[in-house]
mmCIF file of the protein (N, C-alpha, C, O) and its ligand, coordinates in Angstrom:
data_MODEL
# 
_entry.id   MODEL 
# 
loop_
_entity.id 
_entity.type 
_entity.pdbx_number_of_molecules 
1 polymer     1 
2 non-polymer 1 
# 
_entity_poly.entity_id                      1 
_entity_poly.type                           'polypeptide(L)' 
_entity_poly.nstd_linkage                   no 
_entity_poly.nstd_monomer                   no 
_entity_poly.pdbx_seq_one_letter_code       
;(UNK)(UNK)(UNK)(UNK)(UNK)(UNK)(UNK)(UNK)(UNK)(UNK)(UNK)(UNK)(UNK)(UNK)(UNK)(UNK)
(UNK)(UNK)(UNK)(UNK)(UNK)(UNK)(UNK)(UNK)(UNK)(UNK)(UNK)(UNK)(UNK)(UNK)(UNK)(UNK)
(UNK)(UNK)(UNK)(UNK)(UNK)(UNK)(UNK)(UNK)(UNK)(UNK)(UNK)(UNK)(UNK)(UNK)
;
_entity_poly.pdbx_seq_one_letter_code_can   XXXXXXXXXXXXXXXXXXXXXXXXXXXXXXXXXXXXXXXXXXXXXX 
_entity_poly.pdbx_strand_id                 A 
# 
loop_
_entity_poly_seq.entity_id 
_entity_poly_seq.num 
_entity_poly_seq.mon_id 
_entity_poly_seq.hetero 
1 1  UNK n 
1 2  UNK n 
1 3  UNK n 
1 4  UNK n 
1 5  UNK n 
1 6  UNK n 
1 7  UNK n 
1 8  UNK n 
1 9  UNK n 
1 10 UNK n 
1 11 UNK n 
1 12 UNK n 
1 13 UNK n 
1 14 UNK n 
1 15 UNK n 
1 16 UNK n 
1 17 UNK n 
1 18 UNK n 
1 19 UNK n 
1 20 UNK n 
1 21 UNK n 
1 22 UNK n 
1 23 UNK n 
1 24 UNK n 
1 25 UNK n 
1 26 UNK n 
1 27 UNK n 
1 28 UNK n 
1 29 UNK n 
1 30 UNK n 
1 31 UNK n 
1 32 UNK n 
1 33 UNK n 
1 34 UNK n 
1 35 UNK n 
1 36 UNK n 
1 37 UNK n 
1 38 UNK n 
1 39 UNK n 
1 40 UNK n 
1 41 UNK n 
1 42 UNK n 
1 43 UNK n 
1 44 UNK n 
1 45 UNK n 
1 46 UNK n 
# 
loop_
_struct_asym.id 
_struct_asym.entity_id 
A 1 
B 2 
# 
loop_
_chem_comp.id 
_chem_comp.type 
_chem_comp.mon_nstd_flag 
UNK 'L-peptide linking' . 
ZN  non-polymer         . 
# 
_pdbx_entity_nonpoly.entity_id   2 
_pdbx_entity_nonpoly.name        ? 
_pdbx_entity_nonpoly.comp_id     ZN 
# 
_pdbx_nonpoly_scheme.asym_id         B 
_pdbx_nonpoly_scheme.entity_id       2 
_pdbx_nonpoly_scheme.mon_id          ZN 
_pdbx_nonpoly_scheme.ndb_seq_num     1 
_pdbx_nonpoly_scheme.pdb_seq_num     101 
_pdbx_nonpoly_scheme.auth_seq_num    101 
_pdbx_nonpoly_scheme.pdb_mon_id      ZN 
_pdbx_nonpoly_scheme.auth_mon_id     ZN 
_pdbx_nonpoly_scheme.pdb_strand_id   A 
_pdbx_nonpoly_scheme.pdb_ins_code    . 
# 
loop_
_atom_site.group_PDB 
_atom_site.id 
_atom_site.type_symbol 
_atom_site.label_atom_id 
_atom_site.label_alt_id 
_atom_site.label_comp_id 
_atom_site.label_asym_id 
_atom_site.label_entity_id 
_atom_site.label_seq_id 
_atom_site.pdbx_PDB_ins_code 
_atom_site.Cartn_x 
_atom_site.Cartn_y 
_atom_site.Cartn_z 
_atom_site.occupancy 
_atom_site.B_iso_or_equiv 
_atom_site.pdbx_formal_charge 
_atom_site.auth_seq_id 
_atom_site.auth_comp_id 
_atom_site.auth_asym_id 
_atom_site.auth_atom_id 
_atom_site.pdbx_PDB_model_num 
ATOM   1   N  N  . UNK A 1 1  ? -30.036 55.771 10.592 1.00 0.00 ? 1   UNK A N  1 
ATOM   2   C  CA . UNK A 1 1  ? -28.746 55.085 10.686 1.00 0.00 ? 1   UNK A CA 1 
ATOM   3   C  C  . UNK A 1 1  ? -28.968 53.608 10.972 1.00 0.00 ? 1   UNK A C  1 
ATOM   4   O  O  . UNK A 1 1  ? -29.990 53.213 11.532 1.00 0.00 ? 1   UNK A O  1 
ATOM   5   N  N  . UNK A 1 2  ? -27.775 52.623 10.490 1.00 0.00 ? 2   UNK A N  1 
ATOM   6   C  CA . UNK A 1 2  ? -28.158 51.403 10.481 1.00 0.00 ? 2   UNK A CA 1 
ATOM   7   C  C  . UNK A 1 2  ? -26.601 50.379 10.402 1.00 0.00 ? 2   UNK A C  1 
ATOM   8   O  O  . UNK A 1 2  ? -25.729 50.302 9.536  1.00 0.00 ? 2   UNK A O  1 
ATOM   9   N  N  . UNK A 1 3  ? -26.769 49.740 11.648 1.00 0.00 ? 3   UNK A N  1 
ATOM   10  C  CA . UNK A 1 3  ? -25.609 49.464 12.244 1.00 0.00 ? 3   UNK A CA 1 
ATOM   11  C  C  . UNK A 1 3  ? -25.737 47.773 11.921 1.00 0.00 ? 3   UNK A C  1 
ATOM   12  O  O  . UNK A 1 3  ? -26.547 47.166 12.621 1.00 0.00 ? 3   UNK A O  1 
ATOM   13  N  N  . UNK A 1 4  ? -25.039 47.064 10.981 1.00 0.00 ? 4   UNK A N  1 
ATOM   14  C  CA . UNK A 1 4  ? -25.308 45.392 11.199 1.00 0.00 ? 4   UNK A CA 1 
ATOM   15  C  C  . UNK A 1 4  ? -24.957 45.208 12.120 1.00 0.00 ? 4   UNK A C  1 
ATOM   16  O  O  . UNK A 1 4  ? -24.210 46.046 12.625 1.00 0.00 ? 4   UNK A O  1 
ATOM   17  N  N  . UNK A 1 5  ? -25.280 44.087 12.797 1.00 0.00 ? 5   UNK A N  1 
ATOM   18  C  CA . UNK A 1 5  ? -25.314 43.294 13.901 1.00 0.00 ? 5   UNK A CA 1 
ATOM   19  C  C  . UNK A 1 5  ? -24.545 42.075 14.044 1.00 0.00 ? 5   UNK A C  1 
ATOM   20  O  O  . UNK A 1 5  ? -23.609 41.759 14.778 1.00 0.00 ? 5   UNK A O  1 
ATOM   21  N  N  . UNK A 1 6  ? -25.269 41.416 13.043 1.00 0.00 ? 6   UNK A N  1 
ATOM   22  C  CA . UNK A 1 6  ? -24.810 40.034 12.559 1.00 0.00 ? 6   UNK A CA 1 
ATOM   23  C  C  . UNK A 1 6  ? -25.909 39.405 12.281 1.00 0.00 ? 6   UNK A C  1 
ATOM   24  O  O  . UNK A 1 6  ? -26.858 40.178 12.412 1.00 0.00 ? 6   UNK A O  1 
ATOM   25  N  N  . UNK A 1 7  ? -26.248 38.302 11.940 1.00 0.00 ? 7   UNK A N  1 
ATOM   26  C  CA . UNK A 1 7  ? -26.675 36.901 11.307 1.00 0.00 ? 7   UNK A CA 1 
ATOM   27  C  C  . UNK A 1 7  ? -27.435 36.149 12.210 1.00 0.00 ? 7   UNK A C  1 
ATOM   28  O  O  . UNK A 1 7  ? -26.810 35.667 13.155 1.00 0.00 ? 7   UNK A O  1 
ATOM   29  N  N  . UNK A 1 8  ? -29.037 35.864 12.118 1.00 0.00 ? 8   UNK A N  1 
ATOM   30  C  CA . UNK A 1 8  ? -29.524 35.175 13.266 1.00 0.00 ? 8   UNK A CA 1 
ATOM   31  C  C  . UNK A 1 8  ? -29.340 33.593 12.702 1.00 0.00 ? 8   UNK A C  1 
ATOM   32  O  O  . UNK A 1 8  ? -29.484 33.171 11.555 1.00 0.00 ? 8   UNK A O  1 
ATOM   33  N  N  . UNK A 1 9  ? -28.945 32.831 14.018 1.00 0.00 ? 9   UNK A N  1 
ATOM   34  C  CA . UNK A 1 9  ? -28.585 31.375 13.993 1.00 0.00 ? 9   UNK A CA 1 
ATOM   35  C  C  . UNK A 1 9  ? -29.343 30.580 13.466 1.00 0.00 ? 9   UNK A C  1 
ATOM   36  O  O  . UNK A 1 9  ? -28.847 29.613 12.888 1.00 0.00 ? 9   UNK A O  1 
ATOM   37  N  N  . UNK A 1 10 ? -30.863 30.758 13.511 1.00 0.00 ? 10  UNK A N  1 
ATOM   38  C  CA . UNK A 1 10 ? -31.858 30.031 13.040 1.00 0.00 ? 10  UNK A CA 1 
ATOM   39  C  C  . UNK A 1 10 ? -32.167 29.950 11.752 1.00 0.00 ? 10  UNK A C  1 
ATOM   40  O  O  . UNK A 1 10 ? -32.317 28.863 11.194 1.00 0.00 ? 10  UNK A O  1 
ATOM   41  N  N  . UNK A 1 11 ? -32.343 31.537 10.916 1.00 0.00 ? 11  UNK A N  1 
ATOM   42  C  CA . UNK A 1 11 ? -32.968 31.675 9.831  1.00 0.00 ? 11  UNK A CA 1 
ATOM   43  C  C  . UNK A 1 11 ? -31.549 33.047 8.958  1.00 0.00 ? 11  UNK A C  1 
ATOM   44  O  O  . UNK A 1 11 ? -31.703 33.988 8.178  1.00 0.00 ? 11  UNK A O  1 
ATOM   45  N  N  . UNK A 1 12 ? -30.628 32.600 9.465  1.00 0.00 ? 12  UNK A N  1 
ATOM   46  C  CA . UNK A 1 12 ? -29.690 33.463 8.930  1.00 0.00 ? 12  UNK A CA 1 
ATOM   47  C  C  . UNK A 1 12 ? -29.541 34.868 8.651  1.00 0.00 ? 12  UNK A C  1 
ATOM   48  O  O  . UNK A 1 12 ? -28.487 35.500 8.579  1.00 0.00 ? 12  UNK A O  1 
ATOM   49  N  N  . UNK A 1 13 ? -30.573 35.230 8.520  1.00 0.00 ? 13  UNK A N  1 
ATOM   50  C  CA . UNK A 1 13 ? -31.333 36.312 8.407  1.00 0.00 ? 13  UNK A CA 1 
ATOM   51  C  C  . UNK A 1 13 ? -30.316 37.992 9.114  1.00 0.00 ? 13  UNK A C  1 
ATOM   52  O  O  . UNK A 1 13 ? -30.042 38.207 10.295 1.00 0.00 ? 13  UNK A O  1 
ATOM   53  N  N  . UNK A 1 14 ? -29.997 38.849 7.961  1.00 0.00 ? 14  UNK A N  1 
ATOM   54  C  CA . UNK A 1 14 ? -29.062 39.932 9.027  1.00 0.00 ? 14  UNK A CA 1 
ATOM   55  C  C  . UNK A 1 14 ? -30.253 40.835 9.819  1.00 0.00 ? 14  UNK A C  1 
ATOM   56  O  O  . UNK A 1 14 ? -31.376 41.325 9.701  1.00 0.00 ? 14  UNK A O  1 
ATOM   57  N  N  . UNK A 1 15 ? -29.190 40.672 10.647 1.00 0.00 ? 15  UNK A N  1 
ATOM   58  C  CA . UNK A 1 15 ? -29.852 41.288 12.300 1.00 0.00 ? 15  UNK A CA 1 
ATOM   59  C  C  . UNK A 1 15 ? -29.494 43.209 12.124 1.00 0.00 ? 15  UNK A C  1 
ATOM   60  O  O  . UNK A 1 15 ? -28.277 43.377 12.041 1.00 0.00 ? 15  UNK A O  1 
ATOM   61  N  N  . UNK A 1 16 ? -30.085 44.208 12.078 1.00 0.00 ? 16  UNK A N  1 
ATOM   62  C  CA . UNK A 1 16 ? -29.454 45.198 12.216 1.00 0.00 ? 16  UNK A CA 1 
ATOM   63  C  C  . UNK A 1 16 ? -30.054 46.271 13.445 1.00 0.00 ? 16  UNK A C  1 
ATOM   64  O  O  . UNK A 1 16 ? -31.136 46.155 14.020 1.00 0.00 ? 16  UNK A O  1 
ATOM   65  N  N  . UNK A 1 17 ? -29.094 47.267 13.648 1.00 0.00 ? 17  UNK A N  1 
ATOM   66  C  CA . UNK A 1 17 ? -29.300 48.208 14.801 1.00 0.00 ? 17  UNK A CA 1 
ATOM   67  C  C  . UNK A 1 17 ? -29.564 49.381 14.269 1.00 0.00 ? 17  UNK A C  1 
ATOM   68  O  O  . UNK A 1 17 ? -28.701 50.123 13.800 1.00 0.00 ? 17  UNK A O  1 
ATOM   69  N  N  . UNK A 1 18 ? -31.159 49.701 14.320 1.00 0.00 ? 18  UNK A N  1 
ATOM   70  C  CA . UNK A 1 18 ? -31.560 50.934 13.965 1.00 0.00 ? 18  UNK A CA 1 
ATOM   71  C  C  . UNK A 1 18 ? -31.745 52.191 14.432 1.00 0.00 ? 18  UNK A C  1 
ATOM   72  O  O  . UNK A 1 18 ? -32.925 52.396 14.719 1.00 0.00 ? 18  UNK A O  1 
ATOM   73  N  N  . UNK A 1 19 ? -31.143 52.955 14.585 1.00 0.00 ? 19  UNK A N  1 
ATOM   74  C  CA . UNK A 1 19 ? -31.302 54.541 15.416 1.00 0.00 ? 19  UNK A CA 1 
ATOM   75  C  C  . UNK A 1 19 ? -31.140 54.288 16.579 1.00 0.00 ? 19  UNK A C  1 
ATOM   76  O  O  . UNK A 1 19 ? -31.614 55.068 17.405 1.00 0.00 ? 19  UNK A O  1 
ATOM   77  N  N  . UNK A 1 20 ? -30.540 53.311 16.944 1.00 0.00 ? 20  UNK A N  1 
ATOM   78  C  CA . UNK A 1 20 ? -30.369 52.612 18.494 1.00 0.00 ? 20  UNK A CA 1 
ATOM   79  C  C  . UNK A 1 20 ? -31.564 51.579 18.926 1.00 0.00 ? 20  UNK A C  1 
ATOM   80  O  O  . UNK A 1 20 ? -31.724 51.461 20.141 1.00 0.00 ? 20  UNK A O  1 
ATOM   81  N  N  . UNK A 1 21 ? -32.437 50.803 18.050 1.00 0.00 ? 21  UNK A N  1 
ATOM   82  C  CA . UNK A 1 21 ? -33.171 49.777 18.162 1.00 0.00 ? 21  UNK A CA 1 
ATOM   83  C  C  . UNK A 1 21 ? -32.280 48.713 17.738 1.00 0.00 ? 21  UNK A C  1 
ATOM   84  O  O  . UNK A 1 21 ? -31.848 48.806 16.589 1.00 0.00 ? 21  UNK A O  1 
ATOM   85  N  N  . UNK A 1 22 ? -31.881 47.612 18.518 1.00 0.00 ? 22  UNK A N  1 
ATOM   86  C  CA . UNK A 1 22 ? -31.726 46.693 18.072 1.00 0.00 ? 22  UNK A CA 1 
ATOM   87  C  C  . UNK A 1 22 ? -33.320 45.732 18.097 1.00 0.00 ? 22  UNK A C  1 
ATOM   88  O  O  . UNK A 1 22 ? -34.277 45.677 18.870 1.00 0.00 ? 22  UNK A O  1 
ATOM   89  N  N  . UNK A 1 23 ? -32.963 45.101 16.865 1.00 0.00 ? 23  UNK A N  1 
ATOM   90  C  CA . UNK A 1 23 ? -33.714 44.585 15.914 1.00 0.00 ? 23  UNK A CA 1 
ATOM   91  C  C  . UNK A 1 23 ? -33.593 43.082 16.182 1.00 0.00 ? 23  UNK A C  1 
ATOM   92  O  O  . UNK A 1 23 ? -33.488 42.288 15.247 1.00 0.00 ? 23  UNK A O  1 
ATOM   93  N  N  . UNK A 1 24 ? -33.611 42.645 17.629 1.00 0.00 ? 24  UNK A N  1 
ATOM   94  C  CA . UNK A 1 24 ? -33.355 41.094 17.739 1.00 0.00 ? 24  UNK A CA 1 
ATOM   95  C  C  . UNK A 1 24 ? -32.581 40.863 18.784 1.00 0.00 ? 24  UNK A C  1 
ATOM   96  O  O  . UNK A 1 24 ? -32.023 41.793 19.366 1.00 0.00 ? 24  UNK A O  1 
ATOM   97  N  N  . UNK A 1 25 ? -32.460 39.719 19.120 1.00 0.00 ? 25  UNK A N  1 
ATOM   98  C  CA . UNK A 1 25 ? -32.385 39.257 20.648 1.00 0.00 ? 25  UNK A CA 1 
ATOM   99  C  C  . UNK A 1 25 ? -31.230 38.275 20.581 1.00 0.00 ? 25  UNK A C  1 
ATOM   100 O  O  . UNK A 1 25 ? -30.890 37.456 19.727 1.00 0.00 ? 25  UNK A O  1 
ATOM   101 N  N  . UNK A 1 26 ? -30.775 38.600 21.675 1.00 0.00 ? 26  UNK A N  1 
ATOM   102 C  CA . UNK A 1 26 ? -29.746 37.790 22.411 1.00 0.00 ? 26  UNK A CA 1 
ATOM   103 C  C  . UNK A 1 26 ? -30.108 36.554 23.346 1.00 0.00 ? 26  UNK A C  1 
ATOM   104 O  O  . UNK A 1 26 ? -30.936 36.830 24.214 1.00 0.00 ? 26  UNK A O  1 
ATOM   105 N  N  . UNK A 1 27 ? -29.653 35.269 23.335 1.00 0.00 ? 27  UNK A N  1 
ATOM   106 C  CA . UNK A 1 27 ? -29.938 34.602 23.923 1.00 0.00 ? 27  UNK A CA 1 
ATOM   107 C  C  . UNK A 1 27 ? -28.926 33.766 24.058 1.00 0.00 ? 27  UNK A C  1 
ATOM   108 O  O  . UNK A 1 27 ? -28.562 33.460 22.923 1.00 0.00 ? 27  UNK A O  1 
ATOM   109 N  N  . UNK A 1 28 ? -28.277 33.234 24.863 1.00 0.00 ? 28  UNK A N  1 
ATOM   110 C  CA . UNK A 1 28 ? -27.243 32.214 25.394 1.00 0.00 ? 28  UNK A CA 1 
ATOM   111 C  C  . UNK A 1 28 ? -26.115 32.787 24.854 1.00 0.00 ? 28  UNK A C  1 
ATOM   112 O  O  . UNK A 1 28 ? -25.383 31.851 24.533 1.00 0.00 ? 28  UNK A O  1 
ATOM   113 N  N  . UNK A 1 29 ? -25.556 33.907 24.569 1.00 0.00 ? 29  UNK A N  1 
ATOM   114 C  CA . UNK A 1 29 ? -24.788 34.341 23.585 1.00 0.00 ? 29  UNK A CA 1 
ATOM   115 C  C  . UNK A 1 29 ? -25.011 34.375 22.199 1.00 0.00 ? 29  UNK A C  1 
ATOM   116 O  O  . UNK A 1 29 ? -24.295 35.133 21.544 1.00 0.00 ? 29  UNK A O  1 
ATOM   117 N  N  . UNK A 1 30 ? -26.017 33.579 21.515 1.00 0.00 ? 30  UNK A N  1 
ATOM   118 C  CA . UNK A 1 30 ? -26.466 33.723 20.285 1.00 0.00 ? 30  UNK A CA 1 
ATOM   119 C  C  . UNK A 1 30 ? -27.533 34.944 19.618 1.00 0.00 ? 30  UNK A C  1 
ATOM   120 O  O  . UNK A 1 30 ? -28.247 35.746 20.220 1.00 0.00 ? 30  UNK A O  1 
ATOM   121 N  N  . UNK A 1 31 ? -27.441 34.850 18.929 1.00 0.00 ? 31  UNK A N  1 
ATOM   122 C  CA . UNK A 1 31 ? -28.267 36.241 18.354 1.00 0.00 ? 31  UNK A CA 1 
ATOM   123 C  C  . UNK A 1 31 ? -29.283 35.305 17.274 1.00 0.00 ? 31  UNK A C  1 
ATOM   124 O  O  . UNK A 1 31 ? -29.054 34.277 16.636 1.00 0.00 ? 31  UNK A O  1 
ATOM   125 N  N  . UNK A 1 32 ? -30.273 36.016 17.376 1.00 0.00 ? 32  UNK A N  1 
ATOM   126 C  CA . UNK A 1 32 ? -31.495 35.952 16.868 1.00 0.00 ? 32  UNK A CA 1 
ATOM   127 C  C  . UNK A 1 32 ? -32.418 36.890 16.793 1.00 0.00 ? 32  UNK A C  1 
ATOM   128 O  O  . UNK A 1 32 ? -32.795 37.535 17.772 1.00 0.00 ? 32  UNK A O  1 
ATOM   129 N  N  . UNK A 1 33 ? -33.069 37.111 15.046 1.00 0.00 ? 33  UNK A N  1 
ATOM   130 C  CA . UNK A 1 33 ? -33.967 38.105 15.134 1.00 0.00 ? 33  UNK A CA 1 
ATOM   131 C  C  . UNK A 1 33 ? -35.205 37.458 15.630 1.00 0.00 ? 33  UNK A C  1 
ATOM   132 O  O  . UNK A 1 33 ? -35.307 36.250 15.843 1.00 0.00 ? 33  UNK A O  1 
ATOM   133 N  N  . UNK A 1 34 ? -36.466 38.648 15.859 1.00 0.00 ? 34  UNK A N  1 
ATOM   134 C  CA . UNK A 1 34 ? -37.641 38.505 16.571 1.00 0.00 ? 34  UNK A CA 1 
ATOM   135 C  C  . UNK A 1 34 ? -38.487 37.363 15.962 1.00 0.00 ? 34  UNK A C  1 
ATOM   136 O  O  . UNK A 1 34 ? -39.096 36.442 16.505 1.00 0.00 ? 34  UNK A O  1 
ATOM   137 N  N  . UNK A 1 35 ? -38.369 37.630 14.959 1.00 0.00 ? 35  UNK A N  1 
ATOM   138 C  CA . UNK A 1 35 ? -39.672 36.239 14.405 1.00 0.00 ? 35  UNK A CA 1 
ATOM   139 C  C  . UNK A 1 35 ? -39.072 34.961 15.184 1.00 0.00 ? 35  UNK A C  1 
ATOM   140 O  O  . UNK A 1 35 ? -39.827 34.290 15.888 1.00 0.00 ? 35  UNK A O  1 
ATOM   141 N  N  . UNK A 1 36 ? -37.554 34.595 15.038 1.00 0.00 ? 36  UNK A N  1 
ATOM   142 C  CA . UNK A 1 36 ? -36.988 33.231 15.701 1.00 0.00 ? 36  UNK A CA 1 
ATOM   143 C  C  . UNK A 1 36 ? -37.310 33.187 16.805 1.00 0.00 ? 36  UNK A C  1 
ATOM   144 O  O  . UNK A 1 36 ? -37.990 32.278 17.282 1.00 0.00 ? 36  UNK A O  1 
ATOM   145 N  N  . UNK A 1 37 ? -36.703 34.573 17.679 1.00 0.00 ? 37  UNK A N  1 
ATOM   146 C  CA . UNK A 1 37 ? -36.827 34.589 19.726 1.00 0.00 ? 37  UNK A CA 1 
ATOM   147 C  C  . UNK A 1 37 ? -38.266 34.729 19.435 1.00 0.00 ? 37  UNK A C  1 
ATOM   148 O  O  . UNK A 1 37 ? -38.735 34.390 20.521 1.00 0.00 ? 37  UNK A O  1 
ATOM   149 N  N  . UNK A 1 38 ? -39.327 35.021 18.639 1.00 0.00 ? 38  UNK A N  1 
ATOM   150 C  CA . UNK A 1 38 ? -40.694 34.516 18.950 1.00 0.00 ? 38  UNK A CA 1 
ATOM   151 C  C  . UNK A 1 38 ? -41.078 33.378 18.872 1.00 0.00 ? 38  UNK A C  1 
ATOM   152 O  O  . UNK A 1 38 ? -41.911 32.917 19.652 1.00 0.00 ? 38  UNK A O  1 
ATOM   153 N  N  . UNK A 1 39 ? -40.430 32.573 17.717 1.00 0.00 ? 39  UNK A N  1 
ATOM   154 C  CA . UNK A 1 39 ? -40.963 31.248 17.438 1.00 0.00 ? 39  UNK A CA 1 
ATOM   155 C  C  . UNK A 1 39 ? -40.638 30.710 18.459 1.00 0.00 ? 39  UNK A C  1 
ATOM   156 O  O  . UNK A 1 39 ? -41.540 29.992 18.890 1.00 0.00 ? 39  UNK A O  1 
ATOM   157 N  N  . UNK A 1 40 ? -39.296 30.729 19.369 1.00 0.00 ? 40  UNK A N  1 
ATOM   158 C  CA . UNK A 1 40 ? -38.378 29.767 20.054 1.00 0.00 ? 40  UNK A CA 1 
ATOM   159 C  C  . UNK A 1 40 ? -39.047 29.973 21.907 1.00 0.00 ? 40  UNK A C  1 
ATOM   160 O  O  . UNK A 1 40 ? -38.753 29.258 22.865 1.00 0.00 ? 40  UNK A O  1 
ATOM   161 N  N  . UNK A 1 41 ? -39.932 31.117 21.891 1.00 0.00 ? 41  UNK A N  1 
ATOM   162 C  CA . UNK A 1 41 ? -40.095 31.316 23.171 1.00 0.00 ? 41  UNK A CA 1 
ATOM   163 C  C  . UNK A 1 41 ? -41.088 29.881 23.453 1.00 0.00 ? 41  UNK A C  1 
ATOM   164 O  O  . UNK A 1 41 ? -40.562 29.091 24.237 1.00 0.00 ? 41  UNK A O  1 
ATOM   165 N  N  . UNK A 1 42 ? -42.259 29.523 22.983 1.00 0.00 ? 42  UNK A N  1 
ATOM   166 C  CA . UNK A 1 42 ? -42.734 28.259 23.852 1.00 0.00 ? 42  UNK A CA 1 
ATOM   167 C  C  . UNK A 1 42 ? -42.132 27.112 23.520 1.00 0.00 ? 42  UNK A C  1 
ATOM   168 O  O  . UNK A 1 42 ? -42.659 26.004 23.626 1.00 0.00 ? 42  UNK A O  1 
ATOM   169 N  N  . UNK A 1 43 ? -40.939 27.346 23.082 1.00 0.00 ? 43  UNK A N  1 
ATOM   170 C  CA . UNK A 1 43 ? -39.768 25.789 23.003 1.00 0.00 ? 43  UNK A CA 1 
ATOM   171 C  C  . UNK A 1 43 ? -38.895 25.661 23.844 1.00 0.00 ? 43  UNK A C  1 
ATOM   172 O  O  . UNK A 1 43 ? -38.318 24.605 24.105 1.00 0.00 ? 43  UNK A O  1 
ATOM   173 N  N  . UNK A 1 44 ? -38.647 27.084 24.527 1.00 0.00 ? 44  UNK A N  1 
ATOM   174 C  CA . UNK A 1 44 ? -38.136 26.956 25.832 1.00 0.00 ? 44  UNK A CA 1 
ATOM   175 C  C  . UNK A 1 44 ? -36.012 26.654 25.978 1.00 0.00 ? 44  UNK A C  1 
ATOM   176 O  O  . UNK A 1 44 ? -35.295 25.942 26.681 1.00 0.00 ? 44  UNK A O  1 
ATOM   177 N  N  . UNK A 1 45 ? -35.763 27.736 24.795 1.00 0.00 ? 45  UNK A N  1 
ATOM   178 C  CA . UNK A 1 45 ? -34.369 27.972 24.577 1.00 0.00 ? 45  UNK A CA 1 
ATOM   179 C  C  . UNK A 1 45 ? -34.405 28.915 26.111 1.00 0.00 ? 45  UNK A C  1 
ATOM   180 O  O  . UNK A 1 45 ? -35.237 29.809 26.265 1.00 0.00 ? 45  UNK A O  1 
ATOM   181 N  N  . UNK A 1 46 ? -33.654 28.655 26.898 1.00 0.00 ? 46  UNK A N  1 
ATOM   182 C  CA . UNK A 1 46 ? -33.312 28.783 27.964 1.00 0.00 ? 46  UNK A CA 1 
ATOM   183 C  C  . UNK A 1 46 ? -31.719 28.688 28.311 1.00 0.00 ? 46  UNK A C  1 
ATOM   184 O  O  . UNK A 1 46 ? -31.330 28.826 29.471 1.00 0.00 ? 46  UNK A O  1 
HETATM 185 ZN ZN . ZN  B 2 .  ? -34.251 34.262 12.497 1.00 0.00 2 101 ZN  A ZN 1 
# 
């Protein structure tokens, strides 16, 4: 099963919820999938 999510801010990219995995991260209220909240972690989105 496969639930959209929405749209990550960075790379637009759809975000979806798999079997109850979400597939990407929340941050300041924004959503972002993993490759972005990976790229963005030593840039220090806080
Ligand atoms: Zn992204």
């Amino acid at each position: 099963m496969q639930e959209l999510i929405g749209i990550c801010v960075e790379c637009l990219e759809e975000i979806y919820c798999e079997n109850g995995f979400f597939d990407g991260v929340h941050k300041e209220g924004k959503l972002f999938c993993n490759d972005c909240a990976d790229r963005e972690e030593g840039h220090g989105i806080t």
